[in-house]
Every structure is written in structure tokens, then in C-alpha cells.
N, CA, C and O atoms as a Tinker XYZ file with bonds, in Angstrom:
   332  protein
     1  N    -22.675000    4.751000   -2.020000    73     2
     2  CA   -21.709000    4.513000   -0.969000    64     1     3
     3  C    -21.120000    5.839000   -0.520000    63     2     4     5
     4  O    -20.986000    6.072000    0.681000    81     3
     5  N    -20.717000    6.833000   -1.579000    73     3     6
     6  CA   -20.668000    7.971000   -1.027000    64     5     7
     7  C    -19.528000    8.221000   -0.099000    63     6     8     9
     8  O    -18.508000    7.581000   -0.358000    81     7
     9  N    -19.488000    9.088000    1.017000    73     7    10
    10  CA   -18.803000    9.476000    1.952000    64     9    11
    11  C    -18.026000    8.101000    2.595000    63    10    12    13
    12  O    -17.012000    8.155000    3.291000    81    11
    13  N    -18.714000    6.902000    2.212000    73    11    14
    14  CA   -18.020000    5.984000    2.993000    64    13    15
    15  C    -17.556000    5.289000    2.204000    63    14    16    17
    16  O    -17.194000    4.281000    2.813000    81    15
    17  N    -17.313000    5.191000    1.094000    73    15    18
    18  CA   -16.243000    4.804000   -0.004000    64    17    19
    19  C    -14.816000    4.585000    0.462000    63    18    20    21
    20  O    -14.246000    3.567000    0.071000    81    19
    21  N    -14.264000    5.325000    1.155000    73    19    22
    22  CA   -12.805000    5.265000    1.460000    64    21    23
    23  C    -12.486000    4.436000    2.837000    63    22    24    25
    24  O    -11.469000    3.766000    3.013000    81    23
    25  N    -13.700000    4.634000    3.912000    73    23    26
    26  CA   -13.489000    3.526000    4.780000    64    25    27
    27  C    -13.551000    1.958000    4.361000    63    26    28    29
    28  O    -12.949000    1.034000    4.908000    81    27
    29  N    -14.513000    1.891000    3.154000    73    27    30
    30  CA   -14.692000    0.709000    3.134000    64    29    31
    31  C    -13.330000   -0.015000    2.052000    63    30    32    33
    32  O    -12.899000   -1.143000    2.295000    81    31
    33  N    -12.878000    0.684000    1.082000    73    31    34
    34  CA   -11.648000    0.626000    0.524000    64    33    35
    35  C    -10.151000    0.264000    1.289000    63    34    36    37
    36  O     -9.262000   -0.441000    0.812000    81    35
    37  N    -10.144000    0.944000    2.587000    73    35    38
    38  CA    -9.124000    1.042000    3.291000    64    37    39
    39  C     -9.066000   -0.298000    4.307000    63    38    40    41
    40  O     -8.066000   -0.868000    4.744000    81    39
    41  N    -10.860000   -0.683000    4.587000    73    39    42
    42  CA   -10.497000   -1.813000    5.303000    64    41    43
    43  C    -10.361000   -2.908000    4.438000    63    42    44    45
    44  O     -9.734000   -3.893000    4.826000    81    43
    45  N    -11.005000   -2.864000    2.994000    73    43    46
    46  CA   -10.535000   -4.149000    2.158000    64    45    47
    47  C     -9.179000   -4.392000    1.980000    63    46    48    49
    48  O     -8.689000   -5.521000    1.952000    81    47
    49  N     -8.267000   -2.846000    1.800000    73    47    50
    50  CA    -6.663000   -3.157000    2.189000    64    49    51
    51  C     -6.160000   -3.615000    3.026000    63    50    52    53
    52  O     -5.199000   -4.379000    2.938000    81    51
    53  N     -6.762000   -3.210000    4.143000    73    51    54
    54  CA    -6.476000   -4.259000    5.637000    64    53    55
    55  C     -6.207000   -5.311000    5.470000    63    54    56    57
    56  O     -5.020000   -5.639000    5.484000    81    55
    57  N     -7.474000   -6.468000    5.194000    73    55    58
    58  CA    -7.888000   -7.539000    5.167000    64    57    59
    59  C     -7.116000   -8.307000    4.092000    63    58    60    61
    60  O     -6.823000   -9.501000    4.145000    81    59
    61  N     -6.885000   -7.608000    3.294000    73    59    62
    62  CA    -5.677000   -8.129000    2.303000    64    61    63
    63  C     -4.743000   -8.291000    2.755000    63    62    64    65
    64  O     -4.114000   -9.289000    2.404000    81    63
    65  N     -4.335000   -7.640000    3.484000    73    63    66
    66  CA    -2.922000   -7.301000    3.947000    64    65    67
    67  C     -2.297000   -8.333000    5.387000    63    66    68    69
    68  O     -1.143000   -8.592000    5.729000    81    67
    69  N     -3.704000   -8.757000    6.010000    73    67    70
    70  CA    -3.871000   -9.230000    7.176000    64    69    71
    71  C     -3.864000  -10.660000    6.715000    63    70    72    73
    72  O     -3.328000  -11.577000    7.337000    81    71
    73  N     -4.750000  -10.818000    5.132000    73    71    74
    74  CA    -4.297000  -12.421000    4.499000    64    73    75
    75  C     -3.303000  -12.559000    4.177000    63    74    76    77
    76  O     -3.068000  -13.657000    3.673000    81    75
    77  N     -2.289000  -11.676000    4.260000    73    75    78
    78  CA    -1.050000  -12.299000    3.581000    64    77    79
    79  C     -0.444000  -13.145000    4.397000    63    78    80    81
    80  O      0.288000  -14.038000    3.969000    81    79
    81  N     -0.743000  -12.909000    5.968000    73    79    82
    82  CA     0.290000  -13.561000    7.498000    64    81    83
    83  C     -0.102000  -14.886000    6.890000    63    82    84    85
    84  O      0.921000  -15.497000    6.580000    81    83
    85  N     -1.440000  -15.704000    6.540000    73    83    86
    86  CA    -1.145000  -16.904000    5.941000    64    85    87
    87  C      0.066000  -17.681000    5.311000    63    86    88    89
    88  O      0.263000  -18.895000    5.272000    81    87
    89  N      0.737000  -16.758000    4.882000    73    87    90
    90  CA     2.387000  -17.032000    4.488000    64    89    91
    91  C      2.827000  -17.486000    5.468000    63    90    92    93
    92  O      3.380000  -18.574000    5.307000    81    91
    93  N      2.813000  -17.061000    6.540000    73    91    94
    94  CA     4.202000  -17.536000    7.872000    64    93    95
    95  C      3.655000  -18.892000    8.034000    63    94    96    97
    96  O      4.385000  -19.534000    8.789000    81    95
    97  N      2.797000  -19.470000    7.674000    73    95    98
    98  CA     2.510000  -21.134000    8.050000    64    97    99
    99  C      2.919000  -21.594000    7.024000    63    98   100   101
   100  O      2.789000  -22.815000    7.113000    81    99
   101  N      3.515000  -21.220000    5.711000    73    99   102
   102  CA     4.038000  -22.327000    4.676000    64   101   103
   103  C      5.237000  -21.775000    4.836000    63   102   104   105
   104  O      6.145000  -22.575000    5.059000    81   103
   105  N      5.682000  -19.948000    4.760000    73   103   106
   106  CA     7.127000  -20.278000    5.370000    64   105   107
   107  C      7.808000  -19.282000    6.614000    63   106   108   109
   108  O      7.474000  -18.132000    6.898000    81   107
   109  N      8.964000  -20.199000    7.300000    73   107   110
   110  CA     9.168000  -19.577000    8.815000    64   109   111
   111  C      9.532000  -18.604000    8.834000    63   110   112   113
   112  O     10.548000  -18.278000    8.218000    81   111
   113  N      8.944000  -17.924000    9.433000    73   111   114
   114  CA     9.769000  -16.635000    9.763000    64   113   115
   115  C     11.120000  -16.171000   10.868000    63   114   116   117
   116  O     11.171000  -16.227000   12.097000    81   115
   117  N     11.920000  -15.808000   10.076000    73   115   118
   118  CA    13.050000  -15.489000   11.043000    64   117   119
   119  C     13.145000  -14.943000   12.117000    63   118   120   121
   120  O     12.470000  -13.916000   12.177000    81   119
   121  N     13.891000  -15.271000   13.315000    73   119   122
   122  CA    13.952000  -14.566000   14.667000    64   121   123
   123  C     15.578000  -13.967000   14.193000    63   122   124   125
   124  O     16.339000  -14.361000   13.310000    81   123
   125  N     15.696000  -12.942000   15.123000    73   123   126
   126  CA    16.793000  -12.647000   16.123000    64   125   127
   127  C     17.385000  -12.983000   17.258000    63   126   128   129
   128  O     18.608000  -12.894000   17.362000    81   127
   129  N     16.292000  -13.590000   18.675000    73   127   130
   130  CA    16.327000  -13.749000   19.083000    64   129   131
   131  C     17.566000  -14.921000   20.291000    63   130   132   133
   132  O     17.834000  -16.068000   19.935000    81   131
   133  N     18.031000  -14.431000   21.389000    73   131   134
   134  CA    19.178000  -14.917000   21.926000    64   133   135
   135  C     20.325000  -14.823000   20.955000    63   134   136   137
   136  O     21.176000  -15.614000   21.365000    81   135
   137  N     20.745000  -14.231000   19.868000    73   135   138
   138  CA    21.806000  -14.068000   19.376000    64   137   139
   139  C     22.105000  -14.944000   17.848000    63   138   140   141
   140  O     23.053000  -14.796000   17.075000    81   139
   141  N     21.000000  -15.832000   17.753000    73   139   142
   142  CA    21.340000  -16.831000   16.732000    64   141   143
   143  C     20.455000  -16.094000   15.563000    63   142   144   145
   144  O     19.277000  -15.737000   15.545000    81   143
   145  N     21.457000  -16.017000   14.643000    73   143   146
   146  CA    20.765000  -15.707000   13.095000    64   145   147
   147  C     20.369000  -16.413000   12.213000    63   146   148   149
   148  O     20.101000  -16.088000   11.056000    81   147
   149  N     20.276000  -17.903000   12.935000    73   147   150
   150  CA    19.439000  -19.159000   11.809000    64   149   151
   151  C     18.311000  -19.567000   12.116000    63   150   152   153
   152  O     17.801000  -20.457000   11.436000    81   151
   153  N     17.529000  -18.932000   13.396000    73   151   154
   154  CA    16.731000  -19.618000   14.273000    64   153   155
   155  C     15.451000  -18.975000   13.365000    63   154   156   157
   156  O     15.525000  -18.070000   12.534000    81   155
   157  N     14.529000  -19.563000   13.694000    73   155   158
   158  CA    13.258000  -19.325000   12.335000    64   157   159
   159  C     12.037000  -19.871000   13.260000    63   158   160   161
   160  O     11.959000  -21.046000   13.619000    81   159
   161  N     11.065000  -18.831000   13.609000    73   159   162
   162  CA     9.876000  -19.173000   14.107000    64   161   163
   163  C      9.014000  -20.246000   13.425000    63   162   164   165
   164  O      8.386000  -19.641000   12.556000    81   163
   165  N      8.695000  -21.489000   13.399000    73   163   166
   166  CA     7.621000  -22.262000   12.597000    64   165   167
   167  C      6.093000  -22.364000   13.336000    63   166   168   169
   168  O      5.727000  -22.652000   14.475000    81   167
   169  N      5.455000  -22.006000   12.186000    73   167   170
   170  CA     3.553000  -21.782000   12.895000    64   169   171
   171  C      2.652000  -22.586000   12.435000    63   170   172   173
   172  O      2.267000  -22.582000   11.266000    81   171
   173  N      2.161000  -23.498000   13.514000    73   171   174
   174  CA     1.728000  -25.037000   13.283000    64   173   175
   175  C      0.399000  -24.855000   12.534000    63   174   176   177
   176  O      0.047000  -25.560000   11.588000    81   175
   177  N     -0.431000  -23.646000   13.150000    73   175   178
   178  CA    -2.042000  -23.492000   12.730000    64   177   179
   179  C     -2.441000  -22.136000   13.048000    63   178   180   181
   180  O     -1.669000  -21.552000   13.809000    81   179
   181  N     -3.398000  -21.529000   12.676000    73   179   182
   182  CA    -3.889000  -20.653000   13.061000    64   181   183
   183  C     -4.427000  -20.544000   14.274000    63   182   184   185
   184  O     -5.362000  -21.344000   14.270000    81   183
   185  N     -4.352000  -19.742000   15.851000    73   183   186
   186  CA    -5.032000  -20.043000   17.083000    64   185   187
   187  C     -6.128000  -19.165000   16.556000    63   186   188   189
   188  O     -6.152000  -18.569000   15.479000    81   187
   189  N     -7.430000  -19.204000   17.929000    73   187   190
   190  CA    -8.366000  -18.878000   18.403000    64   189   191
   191  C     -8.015000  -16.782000   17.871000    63   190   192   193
   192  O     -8.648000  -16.118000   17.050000    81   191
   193  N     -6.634000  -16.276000   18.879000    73   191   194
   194  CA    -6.427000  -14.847000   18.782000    64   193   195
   195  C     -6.546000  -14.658000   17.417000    63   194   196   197
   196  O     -7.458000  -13.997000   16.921000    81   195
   197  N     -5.535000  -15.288000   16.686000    73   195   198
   198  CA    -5.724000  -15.049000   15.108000    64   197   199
   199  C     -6.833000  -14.634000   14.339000    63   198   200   201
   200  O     -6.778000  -13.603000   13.669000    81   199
   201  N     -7.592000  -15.178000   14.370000    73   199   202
   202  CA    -9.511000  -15.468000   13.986000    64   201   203
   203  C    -10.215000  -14.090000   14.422000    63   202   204   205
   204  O    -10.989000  -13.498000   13.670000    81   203
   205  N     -9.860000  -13.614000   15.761000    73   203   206
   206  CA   -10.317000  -12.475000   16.521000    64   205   207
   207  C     -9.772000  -11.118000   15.585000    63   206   208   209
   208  O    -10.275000  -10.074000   15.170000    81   207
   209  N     -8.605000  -11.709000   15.529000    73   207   210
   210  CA    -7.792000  -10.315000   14.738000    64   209   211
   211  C     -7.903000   -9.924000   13.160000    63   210   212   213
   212  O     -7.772000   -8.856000   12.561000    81   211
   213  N     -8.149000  -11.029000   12.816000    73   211   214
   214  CA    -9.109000  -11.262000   10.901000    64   213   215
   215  C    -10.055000  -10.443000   11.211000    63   214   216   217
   216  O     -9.948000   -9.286000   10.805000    81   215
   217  N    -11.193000  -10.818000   11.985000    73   215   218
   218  CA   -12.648000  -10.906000   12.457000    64   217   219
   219  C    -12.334000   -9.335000   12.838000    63   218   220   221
   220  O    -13.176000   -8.602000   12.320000    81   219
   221  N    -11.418000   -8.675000   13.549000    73   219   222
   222  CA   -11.481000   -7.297000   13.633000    64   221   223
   223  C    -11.531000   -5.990000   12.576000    63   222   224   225
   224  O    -12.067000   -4.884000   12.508000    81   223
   225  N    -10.300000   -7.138000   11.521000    73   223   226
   226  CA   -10.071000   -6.270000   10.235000    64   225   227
   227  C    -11.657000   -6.159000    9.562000    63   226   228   229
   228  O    -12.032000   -5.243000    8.830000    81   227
   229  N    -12.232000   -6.977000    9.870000    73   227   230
   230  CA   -13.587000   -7.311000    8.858000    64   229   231
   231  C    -14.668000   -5.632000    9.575000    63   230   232   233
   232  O    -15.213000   -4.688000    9.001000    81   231
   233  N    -14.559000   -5.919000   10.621000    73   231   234
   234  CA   -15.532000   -4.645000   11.413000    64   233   235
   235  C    -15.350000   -3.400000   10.325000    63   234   236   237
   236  O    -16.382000   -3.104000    9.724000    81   235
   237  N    -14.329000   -2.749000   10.050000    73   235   238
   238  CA   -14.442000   -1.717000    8.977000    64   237   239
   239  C    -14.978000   -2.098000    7.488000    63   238   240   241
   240  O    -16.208000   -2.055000    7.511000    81   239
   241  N    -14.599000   -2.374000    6.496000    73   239   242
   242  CA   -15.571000   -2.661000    5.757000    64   241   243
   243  C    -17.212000   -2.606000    5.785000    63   242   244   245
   244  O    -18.027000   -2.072000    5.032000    81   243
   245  N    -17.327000   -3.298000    6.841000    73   243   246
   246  CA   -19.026000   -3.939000    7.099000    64   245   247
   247  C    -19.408000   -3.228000    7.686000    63   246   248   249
   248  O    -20.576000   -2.890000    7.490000    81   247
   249  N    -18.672000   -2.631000    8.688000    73   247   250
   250  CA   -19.269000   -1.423000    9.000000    64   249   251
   251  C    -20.054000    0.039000    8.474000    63   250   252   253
   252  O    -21.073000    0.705000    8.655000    81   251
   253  N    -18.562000   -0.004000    7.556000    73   251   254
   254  CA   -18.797000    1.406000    6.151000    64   253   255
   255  C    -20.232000    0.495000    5.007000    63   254   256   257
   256  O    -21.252000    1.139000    4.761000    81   255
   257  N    -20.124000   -0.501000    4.625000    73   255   258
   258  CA   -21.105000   -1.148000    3.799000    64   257   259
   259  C    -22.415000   -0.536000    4.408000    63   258   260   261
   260  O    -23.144000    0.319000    3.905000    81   259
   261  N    -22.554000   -1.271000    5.785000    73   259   262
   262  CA   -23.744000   -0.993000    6.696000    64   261   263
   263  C    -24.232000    0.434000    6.822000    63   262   264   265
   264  O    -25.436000    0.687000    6.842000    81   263
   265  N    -23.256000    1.409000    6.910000    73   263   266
   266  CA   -23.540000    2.981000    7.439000    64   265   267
   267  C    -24.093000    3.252000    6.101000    63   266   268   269
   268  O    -25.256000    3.655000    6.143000    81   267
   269  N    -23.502000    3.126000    4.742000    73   267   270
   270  CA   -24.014000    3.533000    3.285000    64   269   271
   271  C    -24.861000    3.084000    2.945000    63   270   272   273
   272  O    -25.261000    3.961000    2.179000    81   271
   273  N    -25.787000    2.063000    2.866000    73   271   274
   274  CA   -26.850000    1.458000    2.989000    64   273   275
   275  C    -27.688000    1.889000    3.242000    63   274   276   277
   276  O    -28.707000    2.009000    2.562000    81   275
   277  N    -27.373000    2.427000    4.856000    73   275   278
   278  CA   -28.499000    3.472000    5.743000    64   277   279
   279  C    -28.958000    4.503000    5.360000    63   278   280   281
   280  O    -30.120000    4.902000    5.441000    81   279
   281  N    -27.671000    5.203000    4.728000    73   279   282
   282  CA   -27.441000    6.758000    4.618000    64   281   283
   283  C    -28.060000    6.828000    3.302000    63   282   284   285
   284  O    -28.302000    7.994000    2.989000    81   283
   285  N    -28.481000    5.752000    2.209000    73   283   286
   286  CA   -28.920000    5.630000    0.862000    64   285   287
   287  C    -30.615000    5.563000    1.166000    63   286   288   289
   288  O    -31.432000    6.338000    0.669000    81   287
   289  N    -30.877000    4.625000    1.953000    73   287   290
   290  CA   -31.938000    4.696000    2.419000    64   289   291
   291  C    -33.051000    5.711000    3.567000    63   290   292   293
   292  O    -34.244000    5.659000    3.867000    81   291
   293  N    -32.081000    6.440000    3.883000    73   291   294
   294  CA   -32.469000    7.466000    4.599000    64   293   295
   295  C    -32.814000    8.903000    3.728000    63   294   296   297
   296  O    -33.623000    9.714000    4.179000    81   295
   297  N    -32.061000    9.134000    2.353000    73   295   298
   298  CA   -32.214000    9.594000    1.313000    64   297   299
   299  C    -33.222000    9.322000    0.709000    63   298   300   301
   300  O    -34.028000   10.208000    0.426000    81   299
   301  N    -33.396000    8.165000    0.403000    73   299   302
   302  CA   -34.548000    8.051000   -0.200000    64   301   303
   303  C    -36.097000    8.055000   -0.070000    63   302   304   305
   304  O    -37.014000    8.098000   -0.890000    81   303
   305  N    -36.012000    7.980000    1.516000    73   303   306
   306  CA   -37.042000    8.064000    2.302000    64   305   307
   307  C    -37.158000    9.411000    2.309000    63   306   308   309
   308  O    -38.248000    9.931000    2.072000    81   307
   309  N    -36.417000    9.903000    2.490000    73   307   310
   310  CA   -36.452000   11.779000    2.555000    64   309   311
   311  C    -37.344000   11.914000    1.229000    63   310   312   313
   312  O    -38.572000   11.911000    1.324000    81   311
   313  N    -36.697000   12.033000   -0.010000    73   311   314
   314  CA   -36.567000   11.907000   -0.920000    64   313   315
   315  C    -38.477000   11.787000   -1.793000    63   314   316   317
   316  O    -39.100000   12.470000   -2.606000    81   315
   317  N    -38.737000   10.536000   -1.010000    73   315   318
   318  CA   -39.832000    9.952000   -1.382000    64   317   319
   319  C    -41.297000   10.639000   -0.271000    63   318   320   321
   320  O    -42.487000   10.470000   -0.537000    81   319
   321  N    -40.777000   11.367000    0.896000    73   319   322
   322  CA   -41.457000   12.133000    1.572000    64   321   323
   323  C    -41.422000   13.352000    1.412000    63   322   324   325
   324  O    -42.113000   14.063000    2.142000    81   323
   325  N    -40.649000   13.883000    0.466000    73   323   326
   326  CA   -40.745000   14.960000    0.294000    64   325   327
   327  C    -41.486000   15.863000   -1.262000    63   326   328   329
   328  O    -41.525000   17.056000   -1.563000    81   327
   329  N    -42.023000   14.514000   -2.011000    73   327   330
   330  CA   -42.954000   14.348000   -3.402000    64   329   331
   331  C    -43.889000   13.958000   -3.111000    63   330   332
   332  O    -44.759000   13.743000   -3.955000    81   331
């Protein structure tokens, strides 16, 4: 994995981090909003954007997986053409 060790580390933190919003659907999150300090956002389901924005965190990881893969196999091909 090599050189891409730390991208792919950093997006698994992401994605962790991005599962946690699962929380705001079991509990509400507080507003400020218009002046009232009891008012509490409640979130019925996950939409469509949501899914997009998971699905984005995922691109790094799989990405770095994918590039190290290459870069292992491109080595070895070297590697094996050059004996």
C-alpha cells in the first residue's frame, strides 16, 4: 500500500466520522433558530443527498486501495521484466 497508506487511513476516518450523523435520527438535534432555545431539529430518514455524501466519503479510500494495487502491480511487472 505504500505511499497511499495515509489516504486510505484518512478516508476510513472520514467515513467513520460521517457514520456517526446516524445519531441525529435517534436523537434531535438542537436549533437556535428564531430565538427559541428548546426547539430541536427531528430527522425522519435518511434522503437521496445523504447517500451521495456517504457515497463521496467512500471515493477516498477506494480510490487509495485502487491506486496501491496498481502501483504493486506495476512493480511487479517491472520487477518480473526486468529478470
Amino acid at each position: 500500500m505504500g505511499r497511499y497508506r495515509r489516504a486510505f487511513w484518512v478516508g476510513i476516518a472520514a467515513v467513520i466520522v460521517g457514520l456517526s450523523t446516524f445519531s441525529w435520527y435517534a436523537i434531535p438535534v438542537p436549533t437556535t433558530g428564531g430565538g427559541s432555545r428548546s426547539r430541536r431539529l427531528e430527522l425522519s430518514y435518511p434522503t437521496f443527498g445523504f447517500f451521495c455524501w456517504m457515497g463521496s466519503l467512500v471515493v477516498v479510500p477506494a480510490s487509495a486501495s485502487i491506486l496501491a494495487r496498481r502501483d504493486a502491480e506495476a512493480k511487479a511487472a517491472a520487477a518480473s521484466a526486468s529478470t
